[in-house]
N, CA, C and O atoms as a printed pandas DataFrame, in Angstrom:
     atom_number atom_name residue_name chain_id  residue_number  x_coord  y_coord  z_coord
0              1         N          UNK        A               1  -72.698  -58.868    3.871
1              2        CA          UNK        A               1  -71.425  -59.264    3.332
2              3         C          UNK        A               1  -70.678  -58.100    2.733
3              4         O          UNK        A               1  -69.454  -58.207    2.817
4              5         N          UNK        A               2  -71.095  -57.105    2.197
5              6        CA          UNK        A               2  -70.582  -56.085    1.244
6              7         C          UNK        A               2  -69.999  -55.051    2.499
7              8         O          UNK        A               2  -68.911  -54.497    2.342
8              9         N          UNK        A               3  -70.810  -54.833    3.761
9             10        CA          UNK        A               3  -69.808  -54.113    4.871
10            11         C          UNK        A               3  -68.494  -54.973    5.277
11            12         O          UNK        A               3  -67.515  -54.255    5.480
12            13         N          UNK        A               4  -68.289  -56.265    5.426
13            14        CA          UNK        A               4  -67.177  -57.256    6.028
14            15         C          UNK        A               4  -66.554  -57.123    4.914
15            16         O          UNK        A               4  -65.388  -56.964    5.274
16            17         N          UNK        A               5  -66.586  -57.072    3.374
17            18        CA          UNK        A               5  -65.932  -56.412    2.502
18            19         C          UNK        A               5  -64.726  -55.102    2.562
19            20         O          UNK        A               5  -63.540  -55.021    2.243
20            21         N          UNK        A               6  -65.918  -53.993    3.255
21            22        CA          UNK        A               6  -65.223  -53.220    3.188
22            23         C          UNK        A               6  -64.432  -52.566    3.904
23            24         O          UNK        A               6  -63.764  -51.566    3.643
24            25         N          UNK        A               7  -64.625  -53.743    5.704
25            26        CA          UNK        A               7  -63.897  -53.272    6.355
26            27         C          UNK        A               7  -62.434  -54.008    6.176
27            28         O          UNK        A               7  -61.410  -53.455    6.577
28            29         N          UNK        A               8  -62.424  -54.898    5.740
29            30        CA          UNK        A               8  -61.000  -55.377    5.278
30            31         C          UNK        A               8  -60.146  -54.872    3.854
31            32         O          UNK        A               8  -59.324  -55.481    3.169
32            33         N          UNK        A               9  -60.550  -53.892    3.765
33            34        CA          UNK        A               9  -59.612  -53.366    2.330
34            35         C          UNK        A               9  -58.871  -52.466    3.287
35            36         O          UNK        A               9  -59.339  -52.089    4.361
36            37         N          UNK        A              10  -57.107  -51.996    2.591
37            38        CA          UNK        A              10  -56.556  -51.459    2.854
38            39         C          UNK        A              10  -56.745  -50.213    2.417
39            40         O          UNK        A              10  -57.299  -50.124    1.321
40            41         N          UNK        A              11  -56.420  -49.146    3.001
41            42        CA          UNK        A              11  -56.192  -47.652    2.595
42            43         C          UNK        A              11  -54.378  -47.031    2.878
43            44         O          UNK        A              11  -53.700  -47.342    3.857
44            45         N          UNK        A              12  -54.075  -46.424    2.115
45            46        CA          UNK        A              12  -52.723  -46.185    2.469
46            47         C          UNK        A              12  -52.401  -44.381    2.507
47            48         O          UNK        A              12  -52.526  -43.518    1.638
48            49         N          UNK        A              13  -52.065  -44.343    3.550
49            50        CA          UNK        A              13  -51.687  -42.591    4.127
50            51         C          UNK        A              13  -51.101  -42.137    2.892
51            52         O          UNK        A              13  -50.110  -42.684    2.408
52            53         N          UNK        A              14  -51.657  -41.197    2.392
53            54        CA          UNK        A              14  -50.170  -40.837    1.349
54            55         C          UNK        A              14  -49.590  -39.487    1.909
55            56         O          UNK        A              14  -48.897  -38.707    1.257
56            57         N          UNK        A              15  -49.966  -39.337    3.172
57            58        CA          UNK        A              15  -49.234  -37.953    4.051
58            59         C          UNK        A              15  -47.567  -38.289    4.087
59            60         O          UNK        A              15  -47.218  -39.294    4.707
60            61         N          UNK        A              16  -46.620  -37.515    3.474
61            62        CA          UNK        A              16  -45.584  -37.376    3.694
62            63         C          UNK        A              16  -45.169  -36.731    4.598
63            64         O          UNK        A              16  -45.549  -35.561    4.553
64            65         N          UNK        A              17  -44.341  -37.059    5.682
65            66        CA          UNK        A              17  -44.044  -36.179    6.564
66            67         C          UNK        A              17  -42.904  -35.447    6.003
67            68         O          UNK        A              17  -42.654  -35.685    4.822
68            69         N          UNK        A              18  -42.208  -34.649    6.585
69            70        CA          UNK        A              18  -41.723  -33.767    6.503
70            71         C          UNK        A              18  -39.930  -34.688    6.741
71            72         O          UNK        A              18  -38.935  -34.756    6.019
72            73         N          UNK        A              19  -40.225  -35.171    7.929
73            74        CA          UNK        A              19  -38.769  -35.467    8.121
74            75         C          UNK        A              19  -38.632  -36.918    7.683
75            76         O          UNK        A              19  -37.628  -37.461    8.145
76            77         N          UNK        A              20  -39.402  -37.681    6.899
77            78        CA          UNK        A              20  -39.394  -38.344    6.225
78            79         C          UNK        A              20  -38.828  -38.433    4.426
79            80         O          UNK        A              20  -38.155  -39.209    3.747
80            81         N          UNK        A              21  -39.561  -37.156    4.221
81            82        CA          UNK        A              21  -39.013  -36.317    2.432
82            83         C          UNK        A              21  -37.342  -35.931    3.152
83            84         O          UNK        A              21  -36.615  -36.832    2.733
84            85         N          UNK        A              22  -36.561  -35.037    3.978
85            86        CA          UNK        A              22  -35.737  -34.612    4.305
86            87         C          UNK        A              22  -34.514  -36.020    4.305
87            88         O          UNK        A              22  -33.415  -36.117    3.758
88            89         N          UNK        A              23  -35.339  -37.035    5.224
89            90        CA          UNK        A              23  -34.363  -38.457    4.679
90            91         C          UNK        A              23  -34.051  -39.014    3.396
91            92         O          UNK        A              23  -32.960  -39.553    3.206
92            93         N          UNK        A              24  -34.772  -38.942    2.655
93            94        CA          UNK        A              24  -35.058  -39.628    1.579
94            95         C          UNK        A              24  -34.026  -38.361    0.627
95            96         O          UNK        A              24  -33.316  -38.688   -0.324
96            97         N          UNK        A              25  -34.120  -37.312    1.003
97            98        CA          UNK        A              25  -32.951  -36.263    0.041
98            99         C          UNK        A              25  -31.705  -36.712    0.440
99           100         O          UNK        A              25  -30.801  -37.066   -0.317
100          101         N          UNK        A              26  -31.678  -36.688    1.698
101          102        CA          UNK        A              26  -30.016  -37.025    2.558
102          103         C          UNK        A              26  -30.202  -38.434    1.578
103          104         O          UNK        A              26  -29.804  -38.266    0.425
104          105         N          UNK        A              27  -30.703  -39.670    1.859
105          106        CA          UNK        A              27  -29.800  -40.648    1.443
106          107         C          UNK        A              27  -29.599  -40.435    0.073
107          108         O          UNK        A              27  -28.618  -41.004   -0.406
108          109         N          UNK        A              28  -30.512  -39.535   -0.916
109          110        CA          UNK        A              28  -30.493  -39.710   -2.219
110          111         C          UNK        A              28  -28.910  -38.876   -2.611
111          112         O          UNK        A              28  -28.160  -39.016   -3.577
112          113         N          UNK        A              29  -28.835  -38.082   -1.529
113          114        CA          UNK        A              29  -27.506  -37.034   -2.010
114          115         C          UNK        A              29  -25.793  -37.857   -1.658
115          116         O          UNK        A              29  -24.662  -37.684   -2.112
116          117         N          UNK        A              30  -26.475  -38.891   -0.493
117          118        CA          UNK        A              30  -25.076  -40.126    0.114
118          119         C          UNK        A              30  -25.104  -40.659   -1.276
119          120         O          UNK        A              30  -24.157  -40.384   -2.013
120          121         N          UNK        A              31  -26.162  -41.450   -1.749
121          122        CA          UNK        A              31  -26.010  -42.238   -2.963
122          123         C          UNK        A              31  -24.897  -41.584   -4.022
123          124         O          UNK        A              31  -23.819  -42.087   -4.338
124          125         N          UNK        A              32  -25.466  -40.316   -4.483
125          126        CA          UNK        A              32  -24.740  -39.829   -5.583
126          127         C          UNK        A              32  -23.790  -39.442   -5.064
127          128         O          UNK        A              32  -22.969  -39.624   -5.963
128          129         N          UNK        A              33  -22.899  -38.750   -3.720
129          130        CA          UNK        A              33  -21.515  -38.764   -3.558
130          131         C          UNK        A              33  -20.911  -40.226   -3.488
131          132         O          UNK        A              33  -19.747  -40.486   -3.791
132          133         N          UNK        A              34  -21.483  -40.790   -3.221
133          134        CA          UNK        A              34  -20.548  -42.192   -3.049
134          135         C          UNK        A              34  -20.393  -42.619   -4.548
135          136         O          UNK        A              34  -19.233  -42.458   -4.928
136          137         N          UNK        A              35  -21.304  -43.160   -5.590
137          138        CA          UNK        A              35  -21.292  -42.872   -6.562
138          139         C          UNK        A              35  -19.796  -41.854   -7.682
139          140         O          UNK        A              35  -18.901  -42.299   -8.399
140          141         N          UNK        A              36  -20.114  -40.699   -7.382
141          142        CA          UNK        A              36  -19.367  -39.635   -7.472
142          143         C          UNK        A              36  -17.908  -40.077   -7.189
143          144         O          UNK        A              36  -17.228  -40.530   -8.109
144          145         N          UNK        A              37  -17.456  -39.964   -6.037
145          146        CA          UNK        A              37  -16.616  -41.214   -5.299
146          147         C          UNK        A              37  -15.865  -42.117   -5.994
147          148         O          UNK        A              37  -14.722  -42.127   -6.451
148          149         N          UNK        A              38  -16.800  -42.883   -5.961
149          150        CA          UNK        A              38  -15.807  -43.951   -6.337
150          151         C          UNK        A              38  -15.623  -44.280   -8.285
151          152         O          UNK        A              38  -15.009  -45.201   -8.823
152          153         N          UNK        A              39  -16.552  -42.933   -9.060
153          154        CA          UNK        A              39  -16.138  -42.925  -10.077
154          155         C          UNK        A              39  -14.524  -42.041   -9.838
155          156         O          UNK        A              39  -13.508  -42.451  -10.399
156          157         N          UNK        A              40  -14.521  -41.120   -9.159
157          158        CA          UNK        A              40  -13.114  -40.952   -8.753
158          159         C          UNK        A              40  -11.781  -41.742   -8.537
159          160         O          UNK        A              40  -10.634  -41.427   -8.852
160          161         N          UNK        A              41  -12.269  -42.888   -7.894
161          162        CA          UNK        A              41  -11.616  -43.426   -7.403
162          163         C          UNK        A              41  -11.146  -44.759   -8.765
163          164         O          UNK        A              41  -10.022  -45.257   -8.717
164          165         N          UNK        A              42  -11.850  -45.056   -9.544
165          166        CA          UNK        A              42  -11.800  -45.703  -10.664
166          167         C          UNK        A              42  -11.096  -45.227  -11.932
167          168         O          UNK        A              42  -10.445  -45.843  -12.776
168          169         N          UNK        A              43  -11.423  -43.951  -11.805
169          170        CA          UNK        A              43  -10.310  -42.930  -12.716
170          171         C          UNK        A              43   -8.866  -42.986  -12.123
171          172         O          UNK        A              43   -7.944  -43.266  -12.889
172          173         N          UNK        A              44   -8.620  -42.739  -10.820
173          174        CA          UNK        A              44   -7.821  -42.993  -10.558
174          175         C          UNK        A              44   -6.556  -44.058  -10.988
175          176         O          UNK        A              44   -5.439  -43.870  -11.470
176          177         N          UNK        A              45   -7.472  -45.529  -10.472
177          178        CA          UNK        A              45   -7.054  -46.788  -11.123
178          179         C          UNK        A              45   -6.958  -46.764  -12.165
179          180         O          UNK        A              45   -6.319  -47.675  -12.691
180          181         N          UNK        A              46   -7.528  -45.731  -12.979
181          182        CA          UNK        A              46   -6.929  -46.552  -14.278
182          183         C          UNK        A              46   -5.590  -45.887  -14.919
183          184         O          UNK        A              46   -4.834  -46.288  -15.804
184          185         N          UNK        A              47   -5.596  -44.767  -14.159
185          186        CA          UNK        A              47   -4.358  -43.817  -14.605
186          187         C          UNK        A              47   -3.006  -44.488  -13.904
187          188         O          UNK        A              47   -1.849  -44.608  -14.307
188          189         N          UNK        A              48   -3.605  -44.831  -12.801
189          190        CA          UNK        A              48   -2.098  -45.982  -12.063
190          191         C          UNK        A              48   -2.012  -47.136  -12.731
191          192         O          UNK        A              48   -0.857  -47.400  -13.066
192          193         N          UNK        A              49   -2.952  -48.044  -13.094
193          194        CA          UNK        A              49   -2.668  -49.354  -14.034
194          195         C          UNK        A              49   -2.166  -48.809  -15.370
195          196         O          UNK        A              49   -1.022  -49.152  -15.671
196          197         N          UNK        A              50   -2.792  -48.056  -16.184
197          198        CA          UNK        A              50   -2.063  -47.272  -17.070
198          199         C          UNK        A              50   -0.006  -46.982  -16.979
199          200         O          UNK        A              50    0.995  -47.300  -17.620
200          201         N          UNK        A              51   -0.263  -46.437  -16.123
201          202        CA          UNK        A              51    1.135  -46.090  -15.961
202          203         C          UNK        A              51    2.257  -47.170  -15.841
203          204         O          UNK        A              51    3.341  -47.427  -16.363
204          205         N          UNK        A              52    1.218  -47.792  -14.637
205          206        CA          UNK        A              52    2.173  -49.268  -14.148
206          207         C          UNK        A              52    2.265  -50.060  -15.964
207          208         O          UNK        A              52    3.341  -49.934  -16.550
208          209         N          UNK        A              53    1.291  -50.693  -16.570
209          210        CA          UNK        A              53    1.750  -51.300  -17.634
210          211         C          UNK        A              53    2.398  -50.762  -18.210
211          212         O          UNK        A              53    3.242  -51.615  -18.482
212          213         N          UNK        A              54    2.895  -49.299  -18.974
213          214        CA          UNK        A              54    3.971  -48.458  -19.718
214          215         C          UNK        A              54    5.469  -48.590  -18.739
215          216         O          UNK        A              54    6.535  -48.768  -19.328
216          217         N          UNK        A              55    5.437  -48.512  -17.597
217          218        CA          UNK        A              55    6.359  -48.640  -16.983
218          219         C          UNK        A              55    7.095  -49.897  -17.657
219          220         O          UNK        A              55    8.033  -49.899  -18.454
220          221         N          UNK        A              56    6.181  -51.266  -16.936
221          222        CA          UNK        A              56    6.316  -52.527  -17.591
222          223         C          UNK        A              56    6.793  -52.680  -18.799
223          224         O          UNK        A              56    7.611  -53.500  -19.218
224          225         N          UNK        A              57    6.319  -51.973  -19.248
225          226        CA          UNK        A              57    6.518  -52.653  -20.912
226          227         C          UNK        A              57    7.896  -51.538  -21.572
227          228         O          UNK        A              57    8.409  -51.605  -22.688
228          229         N          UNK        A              58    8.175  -50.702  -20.609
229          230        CA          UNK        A              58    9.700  -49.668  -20.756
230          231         C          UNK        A              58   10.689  -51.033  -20.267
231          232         O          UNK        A              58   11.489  -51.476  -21.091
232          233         N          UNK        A              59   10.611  -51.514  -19.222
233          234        CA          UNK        A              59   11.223  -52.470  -18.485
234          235         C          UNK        A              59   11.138  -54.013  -19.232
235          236         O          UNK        A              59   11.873  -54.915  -18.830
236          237         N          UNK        A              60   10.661  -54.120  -19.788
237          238        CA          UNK        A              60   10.372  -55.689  -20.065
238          239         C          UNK        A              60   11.439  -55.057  -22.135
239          240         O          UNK        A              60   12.007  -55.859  -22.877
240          241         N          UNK        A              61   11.335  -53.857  -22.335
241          242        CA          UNK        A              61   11.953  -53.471  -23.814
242          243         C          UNK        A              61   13.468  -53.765  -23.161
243          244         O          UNK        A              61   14.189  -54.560  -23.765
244          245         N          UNK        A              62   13.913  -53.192  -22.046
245          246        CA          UNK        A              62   15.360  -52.720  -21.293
246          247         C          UNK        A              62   15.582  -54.245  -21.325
247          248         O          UNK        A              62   16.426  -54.555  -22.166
248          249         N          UNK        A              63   14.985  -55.430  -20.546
249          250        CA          UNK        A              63   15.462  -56.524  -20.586
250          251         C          UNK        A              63   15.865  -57.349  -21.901
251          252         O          UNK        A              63   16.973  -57.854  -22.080
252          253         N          UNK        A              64   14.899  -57.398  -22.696
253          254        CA          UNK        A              64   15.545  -57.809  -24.317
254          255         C          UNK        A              64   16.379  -56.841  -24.725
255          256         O          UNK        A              64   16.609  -57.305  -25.841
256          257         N          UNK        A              65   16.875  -56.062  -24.691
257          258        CA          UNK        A              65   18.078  -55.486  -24.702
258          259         C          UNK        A              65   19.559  -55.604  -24.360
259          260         O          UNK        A              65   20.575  -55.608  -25.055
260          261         N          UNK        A              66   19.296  -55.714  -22.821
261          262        CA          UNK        A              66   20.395  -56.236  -21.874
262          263         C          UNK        A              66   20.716  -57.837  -22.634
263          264         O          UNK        A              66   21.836  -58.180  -23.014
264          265         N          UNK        A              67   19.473  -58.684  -22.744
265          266        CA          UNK        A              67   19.502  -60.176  -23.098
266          267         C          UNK        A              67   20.485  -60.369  -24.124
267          268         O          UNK        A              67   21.408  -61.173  -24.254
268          269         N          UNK        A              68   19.942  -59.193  -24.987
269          270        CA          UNK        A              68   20.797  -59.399  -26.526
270          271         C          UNK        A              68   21.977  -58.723  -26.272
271          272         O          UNK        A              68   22.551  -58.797  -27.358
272          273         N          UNK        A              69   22.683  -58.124  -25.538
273          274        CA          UNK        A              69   24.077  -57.523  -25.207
274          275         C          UNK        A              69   24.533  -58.542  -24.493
275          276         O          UNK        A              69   25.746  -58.626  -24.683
276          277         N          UNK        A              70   24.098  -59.472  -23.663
277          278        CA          UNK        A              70   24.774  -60.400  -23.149
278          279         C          UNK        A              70   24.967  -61.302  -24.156
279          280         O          UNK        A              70   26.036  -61.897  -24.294
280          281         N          UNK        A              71   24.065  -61.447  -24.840
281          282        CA          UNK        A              71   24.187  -62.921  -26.017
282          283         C          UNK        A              71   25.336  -62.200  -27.005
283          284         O          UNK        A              71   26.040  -62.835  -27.791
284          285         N          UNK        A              72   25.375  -61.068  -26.851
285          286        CA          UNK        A              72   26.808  -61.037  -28.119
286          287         C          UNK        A              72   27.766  -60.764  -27.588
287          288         O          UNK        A              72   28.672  -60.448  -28.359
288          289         N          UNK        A              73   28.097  -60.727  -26.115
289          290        CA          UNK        A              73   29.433  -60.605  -25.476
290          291         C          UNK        A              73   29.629  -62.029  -25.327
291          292         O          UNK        A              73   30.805  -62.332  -25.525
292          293         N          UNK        A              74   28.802  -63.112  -25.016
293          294        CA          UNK        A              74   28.647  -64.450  -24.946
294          295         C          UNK        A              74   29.477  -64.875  -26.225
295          296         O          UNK        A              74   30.271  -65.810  -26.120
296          297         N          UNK        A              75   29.319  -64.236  -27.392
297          298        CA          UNK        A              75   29.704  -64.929  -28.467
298          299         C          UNK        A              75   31.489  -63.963  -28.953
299          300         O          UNK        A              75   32.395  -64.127  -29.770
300          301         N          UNK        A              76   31.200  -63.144  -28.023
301          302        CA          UNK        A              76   32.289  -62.433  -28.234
302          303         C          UNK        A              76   33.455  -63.036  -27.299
303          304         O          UNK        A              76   34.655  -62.862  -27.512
304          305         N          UNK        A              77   32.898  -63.789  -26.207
305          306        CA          UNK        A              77   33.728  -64.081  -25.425
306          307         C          UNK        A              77   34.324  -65.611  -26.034
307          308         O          UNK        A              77   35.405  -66.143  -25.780
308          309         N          UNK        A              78   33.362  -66.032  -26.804
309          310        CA          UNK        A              78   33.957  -67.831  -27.217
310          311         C          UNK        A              78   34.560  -67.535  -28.649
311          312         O          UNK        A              78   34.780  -68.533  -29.335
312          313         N          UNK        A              79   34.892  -66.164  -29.254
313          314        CA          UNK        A              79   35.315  -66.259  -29.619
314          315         C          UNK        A              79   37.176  -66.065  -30.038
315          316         O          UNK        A              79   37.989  -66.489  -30.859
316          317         N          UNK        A              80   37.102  -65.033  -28.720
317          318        CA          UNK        A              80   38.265  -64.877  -28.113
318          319         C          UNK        A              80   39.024  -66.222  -27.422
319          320         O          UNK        A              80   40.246  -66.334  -27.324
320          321         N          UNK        A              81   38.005  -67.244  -26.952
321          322        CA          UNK        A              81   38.493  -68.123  -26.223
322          323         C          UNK        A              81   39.249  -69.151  -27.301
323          324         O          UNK        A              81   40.390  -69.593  -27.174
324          325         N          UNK        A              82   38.268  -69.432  -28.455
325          326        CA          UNK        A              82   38.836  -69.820  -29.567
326          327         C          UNK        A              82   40.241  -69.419  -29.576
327          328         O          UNK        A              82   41.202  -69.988  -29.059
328          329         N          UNK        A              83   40.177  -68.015  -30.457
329          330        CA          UNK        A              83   41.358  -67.423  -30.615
330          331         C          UNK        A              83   43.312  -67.711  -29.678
331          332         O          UNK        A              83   44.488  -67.837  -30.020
332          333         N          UNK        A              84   42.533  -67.678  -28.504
333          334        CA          UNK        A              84   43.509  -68.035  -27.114
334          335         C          UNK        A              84   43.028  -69.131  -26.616
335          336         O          UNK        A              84   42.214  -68.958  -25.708
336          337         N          UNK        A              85   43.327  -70.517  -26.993
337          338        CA          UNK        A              85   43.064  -71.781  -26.037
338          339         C          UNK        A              85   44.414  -71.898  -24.832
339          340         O          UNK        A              85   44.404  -72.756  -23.950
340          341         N          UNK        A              86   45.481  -70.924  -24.986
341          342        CA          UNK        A              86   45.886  -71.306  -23.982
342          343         C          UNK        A              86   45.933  -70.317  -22.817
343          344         O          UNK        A              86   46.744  -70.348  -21.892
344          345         N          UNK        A              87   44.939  -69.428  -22.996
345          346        CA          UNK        A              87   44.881  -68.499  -22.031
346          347         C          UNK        A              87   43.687  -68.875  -20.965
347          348         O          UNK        A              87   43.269  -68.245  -19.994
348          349         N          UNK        A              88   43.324  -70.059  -21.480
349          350        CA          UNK        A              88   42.063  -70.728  -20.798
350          351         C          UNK        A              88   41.137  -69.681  -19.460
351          352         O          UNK        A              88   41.161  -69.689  -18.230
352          353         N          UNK        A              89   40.579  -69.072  -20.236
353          354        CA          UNK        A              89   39.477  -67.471  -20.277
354          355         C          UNK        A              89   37.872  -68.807  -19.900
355          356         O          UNK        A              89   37.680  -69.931  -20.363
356          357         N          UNK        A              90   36.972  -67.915  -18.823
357          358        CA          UNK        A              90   35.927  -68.430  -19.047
358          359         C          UNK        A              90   35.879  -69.932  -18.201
359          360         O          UNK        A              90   34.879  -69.955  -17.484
360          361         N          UNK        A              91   36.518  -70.914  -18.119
361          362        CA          UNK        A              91   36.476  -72.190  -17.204
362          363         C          UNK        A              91   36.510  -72.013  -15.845
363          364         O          UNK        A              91   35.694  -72.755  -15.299
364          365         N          UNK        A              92   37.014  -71.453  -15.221
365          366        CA          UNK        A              92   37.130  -71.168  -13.956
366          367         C          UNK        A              92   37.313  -69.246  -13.611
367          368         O          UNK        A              92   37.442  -68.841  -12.456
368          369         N          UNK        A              93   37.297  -68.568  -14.470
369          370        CA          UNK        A              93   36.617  -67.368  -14.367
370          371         C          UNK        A              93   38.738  -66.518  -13.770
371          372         O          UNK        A              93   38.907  -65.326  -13.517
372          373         N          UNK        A              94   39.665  -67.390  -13.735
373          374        CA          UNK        A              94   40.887  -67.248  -13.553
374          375         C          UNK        A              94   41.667  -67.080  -14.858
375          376         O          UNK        A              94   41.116  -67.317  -15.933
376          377         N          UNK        A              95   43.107  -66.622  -14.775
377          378        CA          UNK        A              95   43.880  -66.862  -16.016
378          379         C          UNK        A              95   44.895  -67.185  -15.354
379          380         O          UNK        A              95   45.932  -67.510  -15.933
């Protein structure tokens, strides 16, 4: 029993070949450029989302701006209309 033992145990090569170690560098060196990569590529993004929201938020200041120049020509205009009811300004965009 102790030989049928021992012909069923495994043994494992630990011979490295040569062009086996040589793969194992190549993919290890793909890993870290890709890696490399696409931390690039993430820096990137964030300098364009960066920008894009400052843009945004230059643009979204310009609109409450414009808003509030319209709201006081709005009030500038009814109040002129007041002033002149018979110049009838504003109803049909005619005088």
């Amino acid at each position: 029993m102790t030989d049928t033992k021992k012909i069923k145990q495994w043994y494992f090569n630990k011979q490295i070949d040569l062009s086996v170690l040589v793969q194992i560098v190549f993919l290890a060196a793909l890993i870290v450029g890709t890696w490399v990569n696409l931390q690039k590529q993430l820096s990137l993004l964030q300098h364009d989302i960066t920008m894009l929201l400052e843009t945004q938020r230059q643009f979204q200041q310009r609109i409450e701006e414009l808003n509030k120049t319209s709201i006081c020509y709005e009030y500038r205009l009814r109040a002129i209309e007041k002033q002149l009811p018979q110049a009838d300004i504003g109803k049909d965009g005619k005088m």
